[in-house]
N, C-alpha and C positions, 0 to 999 in steps of 0.2 A: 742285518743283524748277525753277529757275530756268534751261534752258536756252540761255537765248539771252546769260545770262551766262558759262555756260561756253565757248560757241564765240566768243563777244566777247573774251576774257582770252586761251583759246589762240590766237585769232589775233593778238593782240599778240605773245605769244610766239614764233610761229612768224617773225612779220617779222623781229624782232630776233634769231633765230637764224639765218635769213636773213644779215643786218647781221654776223654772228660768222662764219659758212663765209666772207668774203671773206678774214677772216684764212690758213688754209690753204690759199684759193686763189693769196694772193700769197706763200707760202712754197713751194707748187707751181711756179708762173711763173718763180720765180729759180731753181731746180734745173732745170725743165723737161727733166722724167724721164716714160718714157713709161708706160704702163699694163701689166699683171703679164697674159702670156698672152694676148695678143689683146686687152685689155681699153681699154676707155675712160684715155685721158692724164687723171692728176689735177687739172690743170688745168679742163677741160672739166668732169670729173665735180664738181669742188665751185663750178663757174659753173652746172653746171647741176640738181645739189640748192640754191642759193640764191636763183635765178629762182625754182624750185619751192616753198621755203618762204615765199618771201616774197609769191606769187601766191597760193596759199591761205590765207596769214595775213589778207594783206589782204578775200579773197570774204570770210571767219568775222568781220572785226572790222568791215567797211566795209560790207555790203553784205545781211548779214540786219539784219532789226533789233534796234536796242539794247536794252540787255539789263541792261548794267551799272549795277546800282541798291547797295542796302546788301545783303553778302553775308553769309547762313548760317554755319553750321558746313559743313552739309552742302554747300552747293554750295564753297566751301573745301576739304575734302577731294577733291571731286570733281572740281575742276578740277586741283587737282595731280595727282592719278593720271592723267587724263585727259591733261594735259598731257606728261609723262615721257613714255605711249607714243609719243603723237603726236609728239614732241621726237624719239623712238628711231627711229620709223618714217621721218624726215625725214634723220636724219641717219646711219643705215646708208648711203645711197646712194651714197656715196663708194665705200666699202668694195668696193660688189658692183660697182658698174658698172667701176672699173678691174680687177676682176680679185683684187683682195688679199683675197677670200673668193669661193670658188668657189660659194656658195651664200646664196640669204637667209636663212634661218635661220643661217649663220652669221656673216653679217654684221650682223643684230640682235644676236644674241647677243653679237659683239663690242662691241656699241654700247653697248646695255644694262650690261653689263660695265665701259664706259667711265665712262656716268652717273652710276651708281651707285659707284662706285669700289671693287668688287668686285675688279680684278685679274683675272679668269679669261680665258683665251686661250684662242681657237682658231687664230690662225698658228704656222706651224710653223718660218718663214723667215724672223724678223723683219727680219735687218740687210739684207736682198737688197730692202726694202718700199720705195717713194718716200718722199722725206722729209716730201711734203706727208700720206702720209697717217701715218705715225710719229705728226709733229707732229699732228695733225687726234686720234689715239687719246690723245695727252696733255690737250691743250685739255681734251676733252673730260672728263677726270678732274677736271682744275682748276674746271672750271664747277662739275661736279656734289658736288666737297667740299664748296663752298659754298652752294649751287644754286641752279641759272636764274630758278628763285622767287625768290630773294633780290635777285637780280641784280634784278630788276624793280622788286622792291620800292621800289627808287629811284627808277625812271621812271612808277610807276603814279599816284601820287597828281595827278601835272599831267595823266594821263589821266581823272580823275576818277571811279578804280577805288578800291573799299574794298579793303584788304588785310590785317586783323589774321587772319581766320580761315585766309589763305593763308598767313601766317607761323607759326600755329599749327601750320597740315597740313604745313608742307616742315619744320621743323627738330624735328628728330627726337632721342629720347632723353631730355628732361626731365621731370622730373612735374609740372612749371611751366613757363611763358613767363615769360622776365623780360626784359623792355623795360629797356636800359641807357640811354636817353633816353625822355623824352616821347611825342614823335613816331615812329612806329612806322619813318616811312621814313629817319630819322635814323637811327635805331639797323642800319637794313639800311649803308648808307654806312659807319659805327662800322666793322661785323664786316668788313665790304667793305675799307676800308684795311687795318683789320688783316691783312687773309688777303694783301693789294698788298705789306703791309712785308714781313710771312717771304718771302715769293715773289721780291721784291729782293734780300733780304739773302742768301736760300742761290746764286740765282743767280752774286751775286757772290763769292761764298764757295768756288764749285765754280772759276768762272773763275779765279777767281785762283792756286786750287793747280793750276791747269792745264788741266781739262777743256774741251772746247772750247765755242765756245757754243750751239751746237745739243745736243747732250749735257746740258748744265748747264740749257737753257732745259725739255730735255724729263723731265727725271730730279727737276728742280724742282715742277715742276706735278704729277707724282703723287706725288713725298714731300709738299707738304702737304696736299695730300690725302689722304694716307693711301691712294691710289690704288694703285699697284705696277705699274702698265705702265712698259717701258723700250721704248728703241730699239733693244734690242741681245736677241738671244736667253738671253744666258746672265743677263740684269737686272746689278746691281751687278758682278755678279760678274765681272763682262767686263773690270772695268776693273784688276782684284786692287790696288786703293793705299786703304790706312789711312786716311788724310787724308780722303781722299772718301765713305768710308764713316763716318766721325767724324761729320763735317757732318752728311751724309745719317740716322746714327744720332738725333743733337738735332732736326734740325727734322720726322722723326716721333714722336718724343716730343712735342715741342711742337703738332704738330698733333694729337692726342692728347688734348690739354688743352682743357677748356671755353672757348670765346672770350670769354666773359664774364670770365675771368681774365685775358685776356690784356691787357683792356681796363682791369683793376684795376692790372695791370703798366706797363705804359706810363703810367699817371695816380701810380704809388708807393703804392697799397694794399697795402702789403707785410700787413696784420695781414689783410686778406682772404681774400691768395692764402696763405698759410701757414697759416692754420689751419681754410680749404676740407678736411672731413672728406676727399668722392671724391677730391682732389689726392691727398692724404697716401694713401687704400689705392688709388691708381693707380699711385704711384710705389712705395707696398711691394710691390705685387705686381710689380711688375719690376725692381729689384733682386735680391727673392728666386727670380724666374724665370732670370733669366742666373748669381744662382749657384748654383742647383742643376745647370743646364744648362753653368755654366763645368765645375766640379766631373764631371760624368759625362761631358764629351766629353772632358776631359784621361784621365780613368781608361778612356776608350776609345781613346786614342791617346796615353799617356803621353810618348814620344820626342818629341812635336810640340811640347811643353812648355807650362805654363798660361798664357802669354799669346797662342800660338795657340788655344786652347782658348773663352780670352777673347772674344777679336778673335769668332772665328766662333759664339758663344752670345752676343754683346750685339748684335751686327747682327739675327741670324737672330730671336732673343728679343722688342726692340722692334719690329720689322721684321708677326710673328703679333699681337702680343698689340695695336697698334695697327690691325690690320687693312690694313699698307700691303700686304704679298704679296712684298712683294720678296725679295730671295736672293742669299746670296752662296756658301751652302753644299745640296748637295743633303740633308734633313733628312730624308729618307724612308731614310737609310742611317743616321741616329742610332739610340741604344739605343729598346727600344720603351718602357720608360718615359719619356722625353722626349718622345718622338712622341705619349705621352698629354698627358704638359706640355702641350705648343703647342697640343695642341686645346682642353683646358680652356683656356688665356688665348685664344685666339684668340675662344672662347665669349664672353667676359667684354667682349672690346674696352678703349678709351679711354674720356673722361670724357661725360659729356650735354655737347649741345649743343659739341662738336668737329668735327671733319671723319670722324672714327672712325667707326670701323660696327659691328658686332656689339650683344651685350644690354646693353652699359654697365658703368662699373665702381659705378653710384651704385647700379643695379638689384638689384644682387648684394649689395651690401655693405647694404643693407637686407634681404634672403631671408634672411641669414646674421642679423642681428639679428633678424628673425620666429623665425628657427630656435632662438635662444640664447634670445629671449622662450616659447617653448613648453619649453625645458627648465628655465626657472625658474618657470614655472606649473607642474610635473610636482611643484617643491620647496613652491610657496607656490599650492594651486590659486586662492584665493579674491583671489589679488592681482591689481590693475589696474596692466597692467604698459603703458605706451606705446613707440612704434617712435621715437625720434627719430633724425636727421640732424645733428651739431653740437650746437646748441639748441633745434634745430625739431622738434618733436613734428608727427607724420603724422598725419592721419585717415587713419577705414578704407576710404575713398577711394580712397585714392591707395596705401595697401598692398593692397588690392585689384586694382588697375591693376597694379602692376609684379606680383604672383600670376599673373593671368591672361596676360598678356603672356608672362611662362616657360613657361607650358601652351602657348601659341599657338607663339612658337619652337621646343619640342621634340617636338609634336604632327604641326605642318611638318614637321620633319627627321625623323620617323618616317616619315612620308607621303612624303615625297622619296625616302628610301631605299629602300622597297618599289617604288617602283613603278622605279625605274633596277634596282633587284635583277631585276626581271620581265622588262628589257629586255636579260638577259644581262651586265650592266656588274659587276664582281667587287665582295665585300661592301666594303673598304676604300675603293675609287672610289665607292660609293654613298654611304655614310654619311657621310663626310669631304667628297667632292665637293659632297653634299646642303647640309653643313651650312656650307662657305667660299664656297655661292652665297648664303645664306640669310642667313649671319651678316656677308655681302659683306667675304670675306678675301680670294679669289682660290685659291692654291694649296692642296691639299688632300693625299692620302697616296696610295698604289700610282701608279694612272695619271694620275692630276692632280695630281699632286705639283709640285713645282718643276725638275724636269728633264723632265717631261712637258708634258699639256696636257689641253685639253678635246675637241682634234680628231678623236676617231676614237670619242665619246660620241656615241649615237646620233643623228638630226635633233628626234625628238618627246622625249627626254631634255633636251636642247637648249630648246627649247620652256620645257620644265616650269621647267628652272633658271635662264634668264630672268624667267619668273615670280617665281622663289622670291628672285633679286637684286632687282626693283620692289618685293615684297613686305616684305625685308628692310632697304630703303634709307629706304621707308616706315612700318616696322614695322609693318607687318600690317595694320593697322585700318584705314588708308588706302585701299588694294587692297581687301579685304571688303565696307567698304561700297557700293562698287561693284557689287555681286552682291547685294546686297539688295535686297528690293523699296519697303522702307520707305523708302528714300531717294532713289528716282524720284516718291515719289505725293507729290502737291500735298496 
């Protein structure tokens, strides 16, 4: 293992996250709001986590020796996990030192949360929070839909860093890499604009129906991420106008979507993006999710009538099954049939290679053809039946991978459940809680639902489900191999 390229790489990063807290530092400076309980002024606190990140950045990249040669798989994986916590540990600081998390554990927690674009909270006070750290918990979302790794990926090659195995380990959900240019660090740039244009265009889109701009900048950067932190306690809901929620409904959808299509979009591959298999059962399954969830919320509140019924099943609907978290309706008060809805799509997520989280809708929609291929061997044993995708025929490779990969996610989420079951925490906040940190949706059912929170989940519960959003944002293998020993020995 290549050690001294991993702390070479993260200290890049660390500078250049450095280089990014001056952002919240000068959205601090112009509120110049002071610190939550005695706490350190936000100001100070994100001058003085960016000194911080940027003085260890530089000891790890400047000052051991170099390192930086032709990289692994494995040091690839290993510097991206290694990097997130490092990344997480840098930039809680804000958090705890004003005060806006009365402890570090849940000020990681928030962090991690943030990276990953999980959604899950521990404030209980939001709109009472300074604006620079609001701002600082959205940023944060924005980075990590796209991630900090990618972000680099533009600056690394004039470092004369190799980057294809860090591209492999950060962008999550595909059974393939597919390089939309030549050049690896082109293609970072590509997805890069792309994710700048949505981020424009809803911006302008919220301003314009009125929201304000600090509202719009920060409700922006977690719809396309698929993130779900708001500035405001009640999320969407605070604002109750159609219009806002319209917007905000598309551009999670769209973040949702493979950025390699999006890429096909803006160039007029219309024959791509239309007859992309995952597009087509991402968008059936939500369609078919909001009307079965239109249909059962109007037949629970018939008087409300089916366009309220609407309105609050196609928000709350793309809202789960994207992984953004957001809310405009408490959903823990729906029928319990629905409440299984949201968790199976919430299961499923958006497309590969989106800003989405959870198992993917490609992942699934292959299990379901393995499963439909074993009931047609039960009719024809002797036939050689293959899994394709479109026109692509899998090997047993890569149906293998997405196999074991469903073991690994629901084997975690057993694992999560038990052991928050142990710590007292009720079955519904276990199992739900376990699997919206895992499958990084954010809100979950009883106590962590959408009118609740994560704040009164134990500190070492805390801990675990931290874990289980790195793990989840990663999918799994990334985190594991970290605990292996094969992958320290030279």
């Amino acid at each position: 293992m290549n050690l001294q390229a991993i702390f070479n790489v993260v200290g890049v990063l660390l500078i250049l996250l450095g280089a990014i807290l001056i952002v919240p530092l000068l959205v601090s400076l112009y509120y110049m709001e002071p610190g939550i309980a005695g706490g350190m002024a936000p100001h100070s606190a994100f001058l003085l986590a960016a000194i911080f990140s940027i003085l260890i950045g530089f000891i790890l990249w400047k000052q051991l020796p170099s390192g930086i040669e032709k990289l692994r798989e494995r040091e690839g994986f290993a510097i991206v996990g290694v990097s997130w916590i490092s990344l997480t540990l840098v930039s809680c600081l804000p958090f705890y030192l004003t005060g806006a998390c009365a402890t570090f554990v849940d000020a990681f927690f928030e962090t991690m949360s943030g990276f990953t674009t999980t959604g899950a909270s521990v404030l209980t006070n939001i709109d009472a929070l300074p604006h620079g750290i609001l701002f600082w918990r959205n940023l944060m979302q924005w980075m990590g839909g796209m991630g900090i790794i990618m972000l680099s990926l533009a600056i690394f090659p004039a470092l004369g860093i190799g980057s294809f195995q860090l591209f492999k380990a950060e962008i999550p959900g595909g059974t393939t890499v597919e390089r939309m240019q030549p050049r690896l660090a082109e293609t970072a740039k590509l997805l890069w604009t792309t994710y700048l244009v949505l981020t424009g265009v809803e911006i302008a889109l919220l301003v314009a129906g009125g929201m304000g701009w600090f509202d719009a900048v920060c409700h922006t950067f977690s719809t396309v991420a698929t993130g779900g932190f708001s500035p405001h306690q009640d999320s969407v809901g605070h604002f109750d106008n159609l219009y806002f929620e319209m917007v905000i409904i598309t551009f999670m959808f769209l973040g949702g979507i493979n950025f390699a299509l999006h890429y096909h979009m803006v160039h007029r591959n219309w024959d791509v993006v239309t007859t992309n298999p995952e597009l087509r059962f991402y968008t059936l399954v939500v369609v078919l999710s909001v009307g079965a969830a239109t249909l059962g919320l109007w037949h629970q509140t018939p008087d409300a009538g089916m366009g309220d019924a609407l309105r609050r099943a196609a928000f709350n609907v793309v809202s789960v099954n994207t992984t953004t978290g957001y809310a405009t309706d408490d959903f823990t008060q729906w029928p319990d049939y629905l409440q299984v809805l949201l968790v199976g799509i919430m299961m499923m997520g958006g497309c590969a290679g989106s800003t989405s989280g959870s198992f993917k809708a490609i992942r699934v929609l292959i299990i379901l053809k393995v499963i439909y291929r074993e009931l047609q061997k039960l009719v024809h044993p002797r036939a050689v039946i293959s899994i394709k995708v479109g026109q692509k025929a899998l090997d047993a490779e890569q149906v293998t991978n997405v196999l074991s990969l469903w073991g690994l996610f629901f084997g975690l989420s057993g694992l999560g459940y038990i052991s928050l079951a142990l710590m007292g925490v009720d079955m519904a906040s276990s199992l739900t809680g376990t699997i919206a940190c895992l499958f990084n949706i954010g809100p979950g059912l009883g106590q962590v639902g959408p009118a609740g929170g994560y704040a009164d989940i134990p500190a070492t519960a805390k801990w675990i489900l931290s874990l289980m959003m790195l793990m989840g944002r990663l999918e799994i293998y990334g985190i594991l191999l970290l605990f292996m020993p094969i992958t320290w020995r030279k």
